[in-house]
N, C-alpha and C positions, 0 to 999 in steps of 0.2 A: 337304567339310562337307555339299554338300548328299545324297551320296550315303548317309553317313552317318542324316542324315533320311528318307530314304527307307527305309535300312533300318529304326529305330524306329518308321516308319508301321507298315510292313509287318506290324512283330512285335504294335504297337498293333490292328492290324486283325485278324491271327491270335486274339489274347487278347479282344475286342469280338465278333467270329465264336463262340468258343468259350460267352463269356458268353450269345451269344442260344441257341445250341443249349438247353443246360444249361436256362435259363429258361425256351424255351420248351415243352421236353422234360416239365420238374416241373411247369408250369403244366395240362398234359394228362393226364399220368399219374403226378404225386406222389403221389394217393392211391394209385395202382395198385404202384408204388415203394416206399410207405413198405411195405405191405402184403407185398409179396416180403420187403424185407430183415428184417420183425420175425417173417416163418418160417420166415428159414433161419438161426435160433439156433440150433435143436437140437444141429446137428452141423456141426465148423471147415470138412469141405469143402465144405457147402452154403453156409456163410457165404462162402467164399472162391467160390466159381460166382457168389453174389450179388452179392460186389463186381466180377469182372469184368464180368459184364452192366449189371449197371448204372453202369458208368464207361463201357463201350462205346456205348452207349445214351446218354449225357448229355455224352459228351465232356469228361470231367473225374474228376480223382480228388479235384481239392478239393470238387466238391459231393457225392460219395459221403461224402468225411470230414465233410461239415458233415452230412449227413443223420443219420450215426451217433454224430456225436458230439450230436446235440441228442436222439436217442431214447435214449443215456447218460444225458447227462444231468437228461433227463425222470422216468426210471426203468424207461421203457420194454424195454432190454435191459440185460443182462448186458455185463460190460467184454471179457471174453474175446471174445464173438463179433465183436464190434467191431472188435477188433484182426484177427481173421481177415477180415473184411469191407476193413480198410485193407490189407492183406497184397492181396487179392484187386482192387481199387482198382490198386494199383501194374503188377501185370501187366497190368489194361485199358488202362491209357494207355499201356505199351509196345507192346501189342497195335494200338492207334489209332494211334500213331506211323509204326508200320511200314505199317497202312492207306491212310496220307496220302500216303506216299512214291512212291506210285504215279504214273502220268500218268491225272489225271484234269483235263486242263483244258478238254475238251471237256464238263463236267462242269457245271462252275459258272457259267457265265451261264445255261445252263437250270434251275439247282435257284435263283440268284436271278430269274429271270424270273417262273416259276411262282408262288415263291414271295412276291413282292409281290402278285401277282395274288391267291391267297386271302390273304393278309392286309390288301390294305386293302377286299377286298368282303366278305369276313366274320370282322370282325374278332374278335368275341367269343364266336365258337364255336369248335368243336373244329378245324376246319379252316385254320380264321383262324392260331390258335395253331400245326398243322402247317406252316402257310407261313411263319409266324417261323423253325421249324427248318431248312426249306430254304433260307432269307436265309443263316441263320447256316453251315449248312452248306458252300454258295457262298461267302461272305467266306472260309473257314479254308482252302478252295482254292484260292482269286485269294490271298489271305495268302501261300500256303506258295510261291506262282510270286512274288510279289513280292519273296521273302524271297530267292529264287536267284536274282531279277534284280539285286537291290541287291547282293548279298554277291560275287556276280563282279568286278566294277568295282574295288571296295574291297580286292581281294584281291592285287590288281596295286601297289597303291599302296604305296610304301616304309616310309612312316609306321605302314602294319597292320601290315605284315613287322615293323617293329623291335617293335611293341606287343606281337605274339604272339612273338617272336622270345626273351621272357625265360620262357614258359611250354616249357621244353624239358630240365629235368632232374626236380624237386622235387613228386613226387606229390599230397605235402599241400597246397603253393602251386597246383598245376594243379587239385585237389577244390573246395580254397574256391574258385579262380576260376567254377567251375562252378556251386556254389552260389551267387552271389555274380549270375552269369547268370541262374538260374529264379528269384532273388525279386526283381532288375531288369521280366523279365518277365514276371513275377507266373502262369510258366506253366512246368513242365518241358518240356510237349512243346516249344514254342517255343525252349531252349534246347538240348536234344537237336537238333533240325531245326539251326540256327545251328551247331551242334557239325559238325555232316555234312556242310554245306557247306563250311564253314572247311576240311575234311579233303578234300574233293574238291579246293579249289583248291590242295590242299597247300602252303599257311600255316602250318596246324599238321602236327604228324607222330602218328599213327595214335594212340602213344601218349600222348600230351598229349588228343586227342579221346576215348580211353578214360579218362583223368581225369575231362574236364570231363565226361563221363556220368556216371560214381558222380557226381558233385560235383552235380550237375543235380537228382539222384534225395535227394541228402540236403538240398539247397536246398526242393524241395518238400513237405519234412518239418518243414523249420522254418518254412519259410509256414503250413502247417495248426496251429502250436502257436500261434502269432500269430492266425491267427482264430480259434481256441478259447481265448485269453486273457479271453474277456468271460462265459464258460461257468463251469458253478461246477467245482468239484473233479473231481467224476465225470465230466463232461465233458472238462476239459484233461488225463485221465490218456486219455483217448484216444489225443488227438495227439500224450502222451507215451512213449506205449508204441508207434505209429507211426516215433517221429522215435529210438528206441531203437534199435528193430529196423533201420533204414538206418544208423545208426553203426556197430551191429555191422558189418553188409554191409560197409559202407564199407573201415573196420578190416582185414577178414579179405581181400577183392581186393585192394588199392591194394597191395599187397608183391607180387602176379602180375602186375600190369600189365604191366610190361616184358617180361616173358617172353613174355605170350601173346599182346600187340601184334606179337613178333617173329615167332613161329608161323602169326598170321593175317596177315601181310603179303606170305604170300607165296603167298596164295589168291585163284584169277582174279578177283575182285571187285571193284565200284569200293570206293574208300572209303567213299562214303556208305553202301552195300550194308554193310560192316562194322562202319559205327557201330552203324547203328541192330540188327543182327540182335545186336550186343554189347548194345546195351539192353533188348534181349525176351529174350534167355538171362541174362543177368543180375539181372534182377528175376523170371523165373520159377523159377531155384534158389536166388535168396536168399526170395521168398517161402515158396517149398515146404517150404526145409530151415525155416523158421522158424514154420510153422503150425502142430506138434505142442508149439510151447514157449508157444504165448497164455496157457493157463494159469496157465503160470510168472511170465512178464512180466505178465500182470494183476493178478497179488499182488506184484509187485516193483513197480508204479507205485503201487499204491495204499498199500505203506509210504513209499513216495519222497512222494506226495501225499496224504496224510488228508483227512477231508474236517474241516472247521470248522466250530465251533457258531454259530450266528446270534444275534444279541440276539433274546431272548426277546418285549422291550419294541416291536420294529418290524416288521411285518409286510413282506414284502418277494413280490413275483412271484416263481411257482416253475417256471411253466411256458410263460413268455412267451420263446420264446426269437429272438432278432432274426435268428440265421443262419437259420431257416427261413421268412423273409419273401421271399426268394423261391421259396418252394414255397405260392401261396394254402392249397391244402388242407391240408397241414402246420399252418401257421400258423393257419388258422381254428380248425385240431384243439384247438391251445394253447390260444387265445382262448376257446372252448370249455372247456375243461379249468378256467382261470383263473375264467371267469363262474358254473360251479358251488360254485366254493371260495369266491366270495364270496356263492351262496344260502346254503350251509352254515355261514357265517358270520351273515348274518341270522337262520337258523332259530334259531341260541345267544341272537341277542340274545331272540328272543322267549320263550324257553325263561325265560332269567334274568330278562326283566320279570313276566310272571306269577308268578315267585316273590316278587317287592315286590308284586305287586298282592294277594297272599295274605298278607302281613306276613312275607316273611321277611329275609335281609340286608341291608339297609339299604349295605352296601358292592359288595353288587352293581350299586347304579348307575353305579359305576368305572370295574364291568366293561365294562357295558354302553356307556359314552364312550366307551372305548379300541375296542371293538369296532369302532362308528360309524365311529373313525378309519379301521383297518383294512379297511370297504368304501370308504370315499373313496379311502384309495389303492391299491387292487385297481383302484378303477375307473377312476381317472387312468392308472394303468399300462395298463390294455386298453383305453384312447380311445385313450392315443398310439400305442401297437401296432398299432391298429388302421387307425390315420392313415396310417402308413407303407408301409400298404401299396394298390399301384397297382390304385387300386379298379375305372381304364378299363380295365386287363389283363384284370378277373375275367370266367368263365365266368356265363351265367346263374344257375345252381346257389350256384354258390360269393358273385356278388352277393347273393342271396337270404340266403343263409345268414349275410356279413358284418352287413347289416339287422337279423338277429332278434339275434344277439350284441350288438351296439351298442343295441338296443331294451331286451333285458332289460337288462342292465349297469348300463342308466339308473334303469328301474324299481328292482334292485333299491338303486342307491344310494338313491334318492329315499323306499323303504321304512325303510334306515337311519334316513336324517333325521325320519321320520315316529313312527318307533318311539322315537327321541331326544325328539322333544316327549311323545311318551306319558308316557316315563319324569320327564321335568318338569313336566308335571301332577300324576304321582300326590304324588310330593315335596312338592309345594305345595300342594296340593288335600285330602289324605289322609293322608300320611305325619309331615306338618309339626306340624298339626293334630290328631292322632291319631284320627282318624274309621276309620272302615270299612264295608263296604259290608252292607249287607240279606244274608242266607244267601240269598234267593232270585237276589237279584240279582248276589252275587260268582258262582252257579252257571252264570248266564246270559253271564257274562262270560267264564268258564272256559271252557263250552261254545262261546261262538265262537272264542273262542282252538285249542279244540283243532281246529275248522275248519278257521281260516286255515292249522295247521301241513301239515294235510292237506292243503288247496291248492296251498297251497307245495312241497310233496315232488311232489306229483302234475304242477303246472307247471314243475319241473326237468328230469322225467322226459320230458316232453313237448319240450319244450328240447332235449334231448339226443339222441331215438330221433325227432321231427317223427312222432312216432304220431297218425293222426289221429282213432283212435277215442277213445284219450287226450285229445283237443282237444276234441273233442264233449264226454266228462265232464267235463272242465274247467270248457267253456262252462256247463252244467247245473249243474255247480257252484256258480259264481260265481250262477245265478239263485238257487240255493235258499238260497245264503249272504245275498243282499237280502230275502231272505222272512224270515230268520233274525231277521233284524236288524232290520224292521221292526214281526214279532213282539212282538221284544222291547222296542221301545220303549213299544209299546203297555201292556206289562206293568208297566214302568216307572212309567209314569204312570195305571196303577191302582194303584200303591201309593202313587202322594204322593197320591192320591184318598183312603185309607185310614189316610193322616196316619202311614205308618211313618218313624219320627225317622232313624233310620239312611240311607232312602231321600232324604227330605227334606235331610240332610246332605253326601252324594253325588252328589245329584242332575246339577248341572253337570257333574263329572267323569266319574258313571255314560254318560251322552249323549256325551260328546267321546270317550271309549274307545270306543264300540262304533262311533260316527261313524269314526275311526279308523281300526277294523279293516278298515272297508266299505272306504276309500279303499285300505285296502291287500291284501284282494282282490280289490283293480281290478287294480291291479301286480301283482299274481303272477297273476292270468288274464289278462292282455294277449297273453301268448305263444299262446295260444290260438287269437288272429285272424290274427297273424300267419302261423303253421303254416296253420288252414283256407284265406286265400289265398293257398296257392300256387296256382299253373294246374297243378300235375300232382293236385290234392287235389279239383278240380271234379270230374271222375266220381263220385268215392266219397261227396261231398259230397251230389250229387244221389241217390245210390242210399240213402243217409240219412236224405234228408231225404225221402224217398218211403217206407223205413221207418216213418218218425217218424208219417207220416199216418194209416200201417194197426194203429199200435197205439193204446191206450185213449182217446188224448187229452194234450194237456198240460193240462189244467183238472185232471184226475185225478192228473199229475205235481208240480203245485202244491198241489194238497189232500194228496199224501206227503209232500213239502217240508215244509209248515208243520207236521203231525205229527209228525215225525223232527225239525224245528227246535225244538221247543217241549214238552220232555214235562213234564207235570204242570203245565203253564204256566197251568191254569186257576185255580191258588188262588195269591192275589198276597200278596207276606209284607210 
């Protein structure tokens, strides 16, 4: 029993090894990752180069398949190429498999020595994150010596002999056992490895260890459809055109097995030598023969899975997707993606209030609730999202960048709610009552409306590309939009001077709208501050702001402001 425990440690520690490489691999260079894999669409054999390097590179074929199934199902690529990139996935970890097999044990207390060393002195740089890799590295080689220290002992013992002793005719019985292995541990290479020992200490017989390989290889197929079970459609037709393409495999070997077991048995080899060179020739003609067919299988999954319409009525995250929370830059990408789609959603609500504020449908104030709704829960969805993710891991960069996501998000729900009371003032105020504003003063209102929409597009843009000369107009913006609006207050109350009835009858309402909009050019230039401090934005800041000195003046910038804010503003109606 206890020997037993030892081996589950062992394969425990293999699968934990694996996970920190992977992690710590994406945490470095997922943006560098994501970037490879979305330009080797064009063509199946670059997507297929793509997937082996980058499974070799991360140690894993499940986080290559979660990479490409969340740029699926983002919309990011095509289905086809995907499935060449999982094709391409399967032969790296046969490739790694056979890597590990090596005697590297002189290997691993130096690549963990080191690598606690950069990771607990710097921990949140790039090097920091490198000595994660080399932890993880070490663990999957003290793993693979563990795994043939435990499995020798066990091998002797009567009780394994009878357990394996019933895996010795029934192909199909010996695949699913196999399968049955890699999502026990939660890792094909680790059940390949187990497979090769068991065949060393000749437990099993060569061909039952050629089983449990197909079987290993189709278990890790249906692991990847199980973590893209929470994916939408285009997503899960990944891992189903994946988990297809190994049933064929499967299928078309499991009737040669016995023959070719018999064939290779009798080559100077050990058997671990044969398992595994059975595992890298095996997945490198089942993937090859199968990469001129993605095509085909892309449109045979996507009749087998349609995608589904959504209700209309509920707004739902399109691009938050939780398998790429541990890739920071992936995930911030999303979070990003998400925090636009809820400006674009405010921009509508403003859109549709200025059309009440001009008298026109009266049922677009519906809209405009539902709207509201809709960034509350955009923005509940990108708080938790953004929760989950291990903020102590993030690089400086990537910290920086979590901050202004989480920053605007706020702003722009908080503009929702702001734009919500607009829209219940005017109701009450105006719409109830049947009043309407002064022609001079519904112009004024209009004109900073058409402002704020400019601000808003221009603080997205800035959001999104951290332009810093964009952040400057911004900031200049937001001055000349208080000049605007102070203007016009002023203008305002030369007209209840001049006793205009319309003015007088608006009044309250006229002042809380344009109060309003102020508050909500505050919110959409916030991003503003944020971007100017960064510490990589101080040079440019200074060579700026030492522009700024040699040209006219800002006395001069303020007297264009309030010209451009105010035209004809001199005759009050």
């Amino acid at each position: 029993m206890l020997k037993l425990l030892d081996l589950l440690s062992a394969v425990a520690l293999l699968v934990w090894g694996t996970h920190i490489v992977r992690s710590g691999i994406l945490r470095v260079y997922g943006a560098n990752l994501r970037r490879i894999l979305s330009r080797s669409v064009r063509k199946p054999p670059l997507a297929f180069a793509a997937g082996i390097g980058v499974t070799a590179l991360v140690q894993s074929s499940n986080a290559t398949a979660l990479l490409a199934t969340s740029f699926v199902a983002s919309g990011l690529m095509a289905l086809a190429p995907a499935l060449a990139i999982m094709l391409g996935a399967d032969v790296g970890t046969a490739l790694m498999a056979r890597v590990l097999t090596f005697d590297l044990s002189w290997l691993s207390p130096l690549l963990i020595f080191f690598g606690v060393i950069f990771f607990l002195s710097r921990k949140q740089t790039r090097i920091g994150q490198l000595g994660r890799v080399f932890i993880g590295l070490g663990l999957i080689i003290l793993a693979l010596q563990l795994i043939v220290a435990a499995a020798e002992p066990m091998t002797q013992a009567k009780g394994v002999k009878v357990l394996f002793s019933s895996l010795t005719g029934d192909v199909m019985l010996d695949a699913l056992t196999g399968a049955l292995f890699a999502m026990i541990s939660y890792s094909s290479l680790a059940a390949v490895l187990l497979t090769a020992t068991l065949a060393t200490s000749k437990v099993i017989s060569l061909k039952v260890a050629l089983c449990l390989v197909v079987g290993a290889n189709l278990g890790s197929g249906i692991l990847a459809l199980i973590s893209a079970s929470a994916q939408n459609a285009a997503g899960r037709r990944v891992a189903l055109g994946s988990l297809l393409f190994k049933v064929v495999g499967c299928a078309l070997v499991l009737p040669l097995v016995g023959p070719l077991a018999q064939w290779m048995d009798g080559w100077p080899f050990r058997s671990q030598e044969l398992v595994i060179a059975f595992h890298v020739l095996y997945n490198s003609l089942r993937c090859l023969a199968c990469l001129p067919l993605t095509t085909q299988m892309a449109a045979f999954c996507t009749r087998l899975m349609p995608d589904r319409a959504t209700p209309e009525d509920r707004v739902r995250p399109r691009h938050l997707d939780p398998a790429a929370l541990d890739t920071p830059s992936l995930a911030l990408v999303n979070a990003v993606r998400e925090t636009l789609r809820m400006g674009d959603i405010v921009e509508q609500m403003l859109l549709d209030l200025l059309q009440i504020i001009r008298g026109g449908d009266a049922l677009l104030g519906k809209q405009i609730r539902k709207l509201d709704d809709d960034v509350d829960a955009l923005y509940t969805a990108i708080k938790l999202y953004l929760a989950r993710m291990p903020r102590e891991d993030l690089g400086e960069r990537d910290s920086r960048r979590w901050a202004e996501v989480i920053e605007l998000a706020i702003n722009l729900e908080q503009a929702g709610d702001i734009i919500e009371h607009m829209l219940s003032a005017v109701q009450d105020k105006k719409t109830s009552r049947s009043r309407s504003f002064s022609a001079n003063g519904l112009a004024e209102i209009t004109a900073l409306h058409s402002q704020l929409l400019v601000n808003l597009r221009l603080s997205l843009s800035v959001f999104l590309n951290g332009d810093q000369e964009g952040a400057h107009r911004l900031r200049r913006a937001k001055q000349r939009f208080r000049l605007q609006e102070r203007r016009y207050a002023h203008a305002h109350v030369d007209r209840l001077r001049q006793q205009v009835v319309q003015s007088i009858e608006t009044s309250s309402l006229h002042l809380d709208l344009i109060s309003d909009m102020k508050r909500l050019n505050s919110l959409f230039c916030a991003i503003a501050y944020a971007v100017l401090d960064n510490p990589e934005a101080a040079a440019s800041a200074a060579e700026e702001s030492f522009a700024e000195a040699g040209e006219p003046g800002a006395a001069a910038l303020d007297g264009l402001a309030v010209e451009v804010a105010a035209p004809g503003s001199g005759a009050a109606g």
